[in-house]
Backbone as JSON, one array per atom type, in Angstrom:
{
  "sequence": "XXXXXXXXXXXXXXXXXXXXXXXXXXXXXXXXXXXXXXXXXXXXXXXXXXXXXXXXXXXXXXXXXXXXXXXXXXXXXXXXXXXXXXXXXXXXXXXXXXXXXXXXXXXXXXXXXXXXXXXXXXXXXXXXXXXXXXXX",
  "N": [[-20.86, -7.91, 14.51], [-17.78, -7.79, 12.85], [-14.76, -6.17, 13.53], [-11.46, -4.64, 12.99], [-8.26, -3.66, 13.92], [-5.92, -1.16, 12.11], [-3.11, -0.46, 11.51], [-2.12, 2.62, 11.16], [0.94, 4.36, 10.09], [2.57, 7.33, 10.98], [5.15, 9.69, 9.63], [7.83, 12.07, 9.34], [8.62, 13.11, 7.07], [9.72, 10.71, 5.57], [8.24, 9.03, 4.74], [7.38, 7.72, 2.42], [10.12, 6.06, 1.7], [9.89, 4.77, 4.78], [7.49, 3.12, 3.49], [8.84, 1.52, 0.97], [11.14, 0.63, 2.61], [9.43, -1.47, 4.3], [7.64, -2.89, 2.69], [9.73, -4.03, 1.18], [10.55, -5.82, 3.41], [7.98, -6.99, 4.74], [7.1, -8.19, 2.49], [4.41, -8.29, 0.18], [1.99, -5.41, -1.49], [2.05, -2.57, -2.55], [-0.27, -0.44, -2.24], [-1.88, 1.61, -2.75], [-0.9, 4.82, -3.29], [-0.53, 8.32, -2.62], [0.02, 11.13, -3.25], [0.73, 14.52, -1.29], [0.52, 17.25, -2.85], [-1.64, 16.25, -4.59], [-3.76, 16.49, -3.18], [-6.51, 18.33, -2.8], [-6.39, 20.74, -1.78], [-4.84, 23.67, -0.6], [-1.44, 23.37, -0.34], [1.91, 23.74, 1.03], [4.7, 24.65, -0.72], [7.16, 23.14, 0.1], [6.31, 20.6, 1.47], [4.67, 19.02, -0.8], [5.79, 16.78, -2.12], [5.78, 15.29, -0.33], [4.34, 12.4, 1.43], [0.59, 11.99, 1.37], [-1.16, 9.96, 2.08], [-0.4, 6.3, 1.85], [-1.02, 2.53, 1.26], [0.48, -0.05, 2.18], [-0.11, -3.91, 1.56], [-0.1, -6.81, 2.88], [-1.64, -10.04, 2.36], [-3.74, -10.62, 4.87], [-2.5, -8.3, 5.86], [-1.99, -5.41, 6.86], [-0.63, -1.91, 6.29], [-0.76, 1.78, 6.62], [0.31, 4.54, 5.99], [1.29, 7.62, 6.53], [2.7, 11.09, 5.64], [3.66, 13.49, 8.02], [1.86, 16.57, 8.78], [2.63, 18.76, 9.86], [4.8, 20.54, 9.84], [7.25, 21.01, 11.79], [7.22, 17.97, 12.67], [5.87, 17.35, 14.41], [3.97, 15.54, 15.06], [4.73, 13.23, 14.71], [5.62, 10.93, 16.03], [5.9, 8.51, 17.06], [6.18, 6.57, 19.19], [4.03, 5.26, 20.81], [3.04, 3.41, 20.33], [3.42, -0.2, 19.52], [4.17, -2.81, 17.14], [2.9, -5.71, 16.59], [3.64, -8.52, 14.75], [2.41, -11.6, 13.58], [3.62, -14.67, 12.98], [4.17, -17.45, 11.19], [6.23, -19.19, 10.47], [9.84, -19.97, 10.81], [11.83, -19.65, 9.01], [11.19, -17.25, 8.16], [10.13, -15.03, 10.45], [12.82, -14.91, 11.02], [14.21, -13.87, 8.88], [12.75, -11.31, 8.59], [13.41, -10.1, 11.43], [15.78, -10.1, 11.0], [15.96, -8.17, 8.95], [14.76, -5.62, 9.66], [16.55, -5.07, 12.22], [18.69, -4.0, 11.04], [20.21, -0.65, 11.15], [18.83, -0.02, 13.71], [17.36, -0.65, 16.81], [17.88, -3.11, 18.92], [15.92, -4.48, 21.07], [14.7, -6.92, 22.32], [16.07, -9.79, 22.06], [15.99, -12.12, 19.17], [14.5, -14.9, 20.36], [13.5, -18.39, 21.68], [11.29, -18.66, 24.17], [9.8, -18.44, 27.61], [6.98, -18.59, 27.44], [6.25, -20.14, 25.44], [6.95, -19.15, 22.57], [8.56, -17.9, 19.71], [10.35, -14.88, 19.57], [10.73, -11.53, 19.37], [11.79, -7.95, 19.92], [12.23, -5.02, 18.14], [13.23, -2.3, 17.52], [12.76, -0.33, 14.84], [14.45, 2.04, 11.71], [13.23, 3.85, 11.97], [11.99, 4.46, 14.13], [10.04, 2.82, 14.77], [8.38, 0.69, 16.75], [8.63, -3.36, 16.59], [7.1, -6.26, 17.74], [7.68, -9.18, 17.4], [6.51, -12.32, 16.32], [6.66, -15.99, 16.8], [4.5, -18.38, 17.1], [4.55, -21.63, 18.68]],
  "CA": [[-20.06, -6.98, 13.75], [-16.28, -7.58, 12.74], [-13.96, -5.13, 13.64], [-10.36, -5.28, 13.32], [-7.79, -2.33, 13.76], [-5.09, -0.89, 11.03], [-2.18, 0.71, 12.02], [-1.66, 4.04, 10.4], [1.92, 5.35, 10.75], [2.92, 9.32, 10.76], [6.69, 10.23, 9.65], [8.6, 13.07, 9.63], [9.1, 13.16, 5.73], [10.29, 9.57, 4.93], [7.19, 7.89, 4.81], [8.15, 7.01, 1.46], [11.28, 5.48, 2.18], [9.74, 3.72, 5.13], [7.01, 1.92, 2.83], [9.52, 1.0, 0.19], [11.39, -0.77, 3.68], [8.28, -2.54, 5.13], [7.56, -3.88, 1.82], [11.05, -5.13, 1.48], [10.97, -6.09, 5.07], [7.05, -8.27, 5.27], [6.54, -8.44, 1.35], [2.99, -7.5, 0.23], [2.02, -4.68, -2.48], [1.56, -1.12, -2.23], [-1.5, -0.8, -2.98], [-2.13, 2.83, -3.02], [-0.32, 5.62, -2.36], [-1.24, 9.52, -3.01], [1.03, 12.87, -2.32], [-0.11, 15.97, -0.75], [0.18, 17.57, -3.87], [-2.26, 15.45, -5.12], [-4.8, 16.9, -2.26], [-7.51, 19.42, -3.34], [-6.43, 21.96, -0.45], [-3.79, 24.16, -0.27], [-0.38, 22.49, 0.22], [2.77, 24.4, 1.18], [5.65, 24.28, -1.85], [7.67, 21.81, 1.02], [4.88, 19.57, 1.16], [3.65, 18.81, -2.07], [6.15, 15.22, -2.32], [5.07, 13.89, 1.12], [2.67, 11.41, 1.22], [-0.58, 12.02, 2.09], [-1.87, 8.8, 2.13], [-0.25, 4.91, 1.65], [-1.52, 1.47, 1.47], [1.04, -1.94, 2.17], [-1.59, -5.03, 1.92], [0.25, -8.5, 2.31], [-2.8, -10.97, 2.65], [-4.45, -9.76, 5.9], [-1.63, -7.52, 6.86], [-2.48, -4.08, 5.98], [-0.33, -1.01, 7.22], [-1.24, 2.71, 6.18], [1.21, 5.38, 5.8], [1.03, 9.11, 5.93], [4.08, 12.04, 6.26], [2.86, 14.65, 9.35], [1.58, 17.61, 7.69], [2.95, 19.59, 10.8], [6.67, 21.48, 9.76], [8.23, 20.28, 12.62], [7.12, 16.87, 12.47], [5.71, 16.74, 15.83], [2.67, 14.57, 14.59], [5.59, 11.94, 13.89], [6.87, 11.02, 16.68], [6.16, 7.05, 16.72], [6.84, 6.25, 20.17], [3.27, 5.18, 21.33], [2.33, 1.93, 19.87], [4.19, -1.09, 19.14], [3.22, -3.33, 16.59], [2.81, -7.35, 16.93], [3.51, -9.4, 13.96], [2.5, -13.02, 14.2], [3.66, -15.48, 11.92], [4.16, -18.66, 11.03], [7.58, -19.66, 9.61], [10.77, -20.09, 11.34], [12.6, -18.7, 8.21], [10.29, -15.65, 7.81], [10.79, -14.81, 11.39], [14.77, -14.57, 10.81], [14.34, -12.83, 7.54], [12.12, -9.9, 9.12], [14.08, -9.94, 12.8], [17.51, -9.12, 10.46], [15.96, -6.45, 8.05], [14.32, -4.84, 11.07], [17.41, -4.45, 13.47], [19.77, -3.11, 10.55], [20.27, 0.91, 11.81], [17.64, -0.55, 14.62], [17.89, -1.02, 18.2], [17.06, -4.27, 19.53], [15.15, -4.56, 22.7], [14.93, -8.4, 22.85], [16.65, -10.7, 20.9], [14.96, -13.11, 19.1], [14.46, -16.14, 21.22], [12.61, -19.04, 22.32], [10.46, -18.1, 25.42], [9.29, -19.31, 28.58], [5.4, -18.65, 27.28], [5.77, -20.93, 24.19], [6.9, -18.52, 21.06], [9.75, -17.42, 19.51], [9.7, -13.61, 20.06], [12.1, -10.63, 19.45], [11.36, -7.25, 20.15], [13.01, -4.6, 17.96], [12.95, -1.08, 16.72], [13.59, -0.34, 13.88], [15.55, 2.78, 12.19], [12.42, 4.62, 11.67], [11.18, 4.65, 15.4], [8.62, 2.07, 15.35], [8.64, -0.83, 17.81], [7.91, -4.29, 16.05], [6.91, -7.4, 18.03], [7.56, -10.42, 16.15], [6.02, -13.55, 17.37], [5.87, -17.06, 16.46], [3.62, -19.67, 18.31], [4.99, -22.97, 18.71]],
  "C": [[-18.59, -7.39, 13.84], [-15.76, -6.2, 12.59], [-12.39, -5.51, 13.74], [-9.16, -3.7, 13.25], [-6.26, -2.36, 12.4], [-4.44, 0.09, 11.41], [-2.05, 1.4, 11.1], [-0.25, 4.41, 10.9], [1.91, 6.15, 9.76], [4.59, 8.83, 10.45], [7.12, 11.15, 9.4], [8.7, 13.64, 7.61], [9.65, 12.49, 5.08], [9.78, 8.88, 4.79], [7.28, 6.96, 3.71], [9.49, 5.67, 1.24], [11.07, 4.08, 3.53], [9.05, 2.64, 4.71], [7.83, 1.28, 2.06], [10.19, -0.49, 1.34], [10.42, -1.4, 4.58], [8.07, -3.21, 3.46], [8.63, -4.69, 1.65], [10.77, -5.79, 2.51], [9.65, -7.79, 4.87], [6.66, -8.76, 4.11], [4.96, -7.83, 1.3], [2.98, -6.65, -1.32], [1.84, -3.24, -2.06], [0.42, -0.94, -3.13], [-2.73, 0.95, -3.48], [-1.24, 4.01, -2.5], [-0.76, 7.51, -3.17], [-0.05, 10.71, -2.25], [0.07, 14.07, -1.83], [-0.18, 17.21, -1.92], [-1.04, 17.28, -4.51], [-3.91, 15.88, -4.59], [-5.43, 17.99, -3.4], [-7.5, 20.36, -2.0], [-4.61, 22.52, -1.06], [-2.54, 23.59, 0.37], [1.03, 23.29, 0.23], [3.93, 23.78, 0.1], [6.25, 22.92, -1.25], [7.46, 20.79, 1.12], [4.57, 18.92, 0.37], [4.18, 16.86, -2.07], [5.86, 14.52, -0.95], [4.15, 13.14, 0.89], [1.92, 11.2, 1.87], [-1.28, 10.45, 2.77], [-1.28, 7.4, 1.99], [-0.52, 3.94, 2.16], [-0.39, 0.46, 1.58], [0.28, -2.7, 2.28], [-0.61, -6.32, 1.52], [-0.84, -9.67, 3.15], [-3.34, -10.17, 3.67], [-3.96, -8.95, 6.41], [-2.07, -6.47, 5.85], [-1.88, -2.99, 7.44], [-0.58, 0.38, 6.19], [-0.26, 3.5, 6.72], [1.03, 6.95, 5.72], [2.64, 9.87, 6.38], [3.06, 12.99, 7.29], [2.24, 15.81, 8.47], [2.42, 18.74, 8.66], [4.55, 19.82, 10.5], [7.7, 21.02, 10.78], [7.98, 18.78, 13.23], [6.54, 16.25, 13.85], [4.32, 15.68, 16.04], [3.16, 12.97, 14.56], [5.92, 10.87, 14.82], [6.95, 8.77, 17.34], [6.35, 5.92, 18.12], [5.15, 5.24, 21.31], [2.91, 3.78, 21.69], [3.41, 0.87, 19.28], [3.57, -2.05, 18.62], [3.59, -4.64, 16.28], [2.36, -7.93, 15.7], [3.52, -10.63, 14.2], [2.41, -13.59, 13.43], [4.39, -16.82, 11.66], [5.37, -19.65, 10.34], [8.43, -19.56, 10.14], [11.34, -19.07, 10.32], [12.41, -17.49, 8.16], [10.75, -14.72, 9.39], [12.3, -14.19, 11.35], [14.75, -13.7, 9.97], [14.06, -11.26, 8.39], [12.85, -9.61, 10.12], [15.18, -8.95, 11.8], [17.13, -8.08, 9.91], [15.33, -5.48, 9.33], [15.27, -4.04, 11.96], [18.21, -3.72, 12.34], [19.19, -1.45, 11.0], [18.87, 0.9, 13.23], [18.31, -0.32, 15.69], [16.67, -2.35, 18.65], [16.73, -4.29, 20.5], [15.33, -6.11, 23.3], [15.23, -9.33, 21.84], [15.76, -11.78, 20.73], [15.35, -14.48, 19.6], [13.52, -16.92, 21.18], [12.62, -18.28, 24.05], [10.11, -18.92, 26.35], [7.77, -19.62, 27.89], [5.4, -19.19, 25.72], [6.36, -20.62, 22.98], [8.39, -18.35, 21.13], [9.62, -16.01, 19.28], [11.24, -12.73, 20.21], [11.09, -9.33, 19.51], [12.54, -5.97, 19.6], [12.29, -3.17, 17.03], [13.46, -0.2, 15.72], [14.22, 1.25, 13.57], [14.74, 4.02, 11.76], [11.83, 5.12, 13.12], [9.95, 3.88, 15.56], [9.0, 0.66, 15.72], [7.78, -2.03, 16.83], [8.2, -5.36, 17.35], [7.31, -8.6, 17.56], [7.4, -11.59, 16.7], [5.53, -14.69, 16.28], [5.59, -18.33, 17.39], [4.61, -21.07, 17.66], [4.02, -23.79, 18.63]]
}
């Protein structure tokens, strides 16, 4: 059996805003996206433009998007999981590192490493920790 996992991120009410900047950011398509309006349940007036549901798909990269449904956003909170891009391009690397840290906080600058890669560690201005790793 293949199994492979797919990060889902929660946001506060900018989920929108953050797919627009991950597509900028790794390229790819949006490949679906759906509002809570859009639901067949009861959706509070507030609600209705969040987004229930979004797809980013660039080749095997696939990230999934939702807003919290919870009013005070405590569904959101982003702090859990950090997520390890690994890729293959010196340039690409640089590209993603810079759109990443703008309104970011960097953790580890991107470097060469003792264990082989070139490797930055930065979070961006949404609250989610990216990895970024390329093998040598």
């Amino acid at each position: 059996m293949k199994q492979h996992v797919t990060p889902y991120l929660t946001f506060n009410g900018n989920a929108s805003a953050a797919l627009h900047f991950y597509k900028d950011t790794f390229g790819g398509e949006i490949t679906d996206i759906q509002t809570f309006d859009e639901a067949d349940f009861h959706t509070p007036s507030q609600m209705k433009d969040r987004i229930m549901h979004a797809r980013l798909q660039n080749g095997p990269m696939l990230l999934m998007f939702s807003d919290s449904f919870s009013a005070d956003g405590s569904e959101a909170s982003g702090t859990q999981v950090s997520l390890a891009v690994e890729l293959e391009d010196e340039h690409e690397i640089k590209e993603i590192y810079e759109k990443l840290k703008v309104q970011g906080t960097v953790k580890m600058e991107l470097q060469d490493t003792f264990w082989g890669a070139t490797f930055a560690k930065v979070t961006d201005k949404f609250g989610i920790t990216w990895d970024l790793i390329l093998q040598k």
